[in-house]
C-alpha positions, 0 to 999 in steps of 0.5 A: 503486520498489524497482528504483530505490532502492539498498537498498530491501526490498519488505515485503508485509503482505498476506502476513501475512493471508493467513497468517491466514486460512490457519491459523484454522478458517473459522469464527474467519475473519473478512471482511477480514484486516485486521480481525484485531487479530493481523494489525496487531500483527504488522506494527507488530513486524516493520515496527519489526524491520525499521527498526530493524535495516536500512539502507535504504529499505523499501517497504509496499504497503498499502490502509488505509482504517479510521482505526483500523487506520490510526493502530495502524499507521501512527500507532503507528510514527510515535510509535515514531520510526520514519520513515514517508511514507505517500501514497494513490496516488488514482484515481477510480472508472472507473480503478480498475475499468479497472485491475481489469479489466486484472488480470482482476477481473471482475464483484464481484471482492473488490477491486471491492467495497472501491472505494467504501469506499477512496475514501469513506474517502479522501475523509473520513477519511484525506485526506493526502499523495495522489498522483492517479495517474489520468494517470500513468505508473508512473515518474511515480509514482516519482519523485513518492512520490521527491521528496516523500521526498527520496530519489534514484533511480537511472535505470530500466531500463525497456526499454519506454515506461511505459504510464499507472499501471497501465493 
């Protein structure tokens, strides 16, 4: 998406937690990073930085599952003004552990172990805007998460044929 949309800035929160738990003692670490209270603070401060001050799309990869975290991020956002378009791009179980494999998670890796809680979660609690990505190409996708936000692409430059959603 990024290398589609003019102007677009590729936030990673993720990076936030790994600093987290880089720099506490193991005994303050605590399972997901994400349970960290200072972890969604600082991304609800530096993703309105951002927003505030940058022309242009920016893009947040993210996995929320915990309702809670959920609305201190996303809900705070929203009711800060700031815009925000947020879609579960959805799969069932047997492509997300495919998917894993792929990227060579084998046997309990970390993310296999949150697969149920994710579509538990996705089922009951936060249920909007999915994209079920279980038979489609990345550019799909894309261009899907594009249309439903309204904003224009730029032709890909994939050399290749897509292959299925991160198949």
């Amino acid at each position: 998406m990024q290398q589609r949309l003019p102007n677009a800035f590729l936030y990673d929160p993720e990076q936030v937690g790994f600093f987290i738990r880089d720099n506490l003692p193991k005994s303050m670490r605590l399972a997901d990073f994400q349970h960290h209270p200072e972890w969604r603070t600082f991304n609800v401060e530096m993703l309105t930085k951002i927003a505030r001050s940058y022309d242009g799309v920016i893009i947040v990869p993210m996995t929320l599952v915990d309702q809670l975290y959920y609305d201190e991020i996303i809900g705070v956002l929203q009711r800060d003004a700031i815009r925000v378009d947020h879609y579960i791009l959805h799969a069932d179980k047997r492509t997300l552990v495919r998917r894993l494999n792929k990227r060579l998670e084998w046997f309990n890796s970390w993310g296999k172990a949150q697969i149920d809680r994710c579509l538990h979660a996705y089922h009951h609690d936060i249920t909007h805007d999915k994209i079920e990505t279980d038979h489609l190409t990345v550019d799909q996708v894309v261009e899907e998460i594009a249309k439903r936000s309204g904003l224009t692409l730029q032709a890909s430059k994939r050399r290749f044929p897509a292959r299925s959603f991160w198949s």
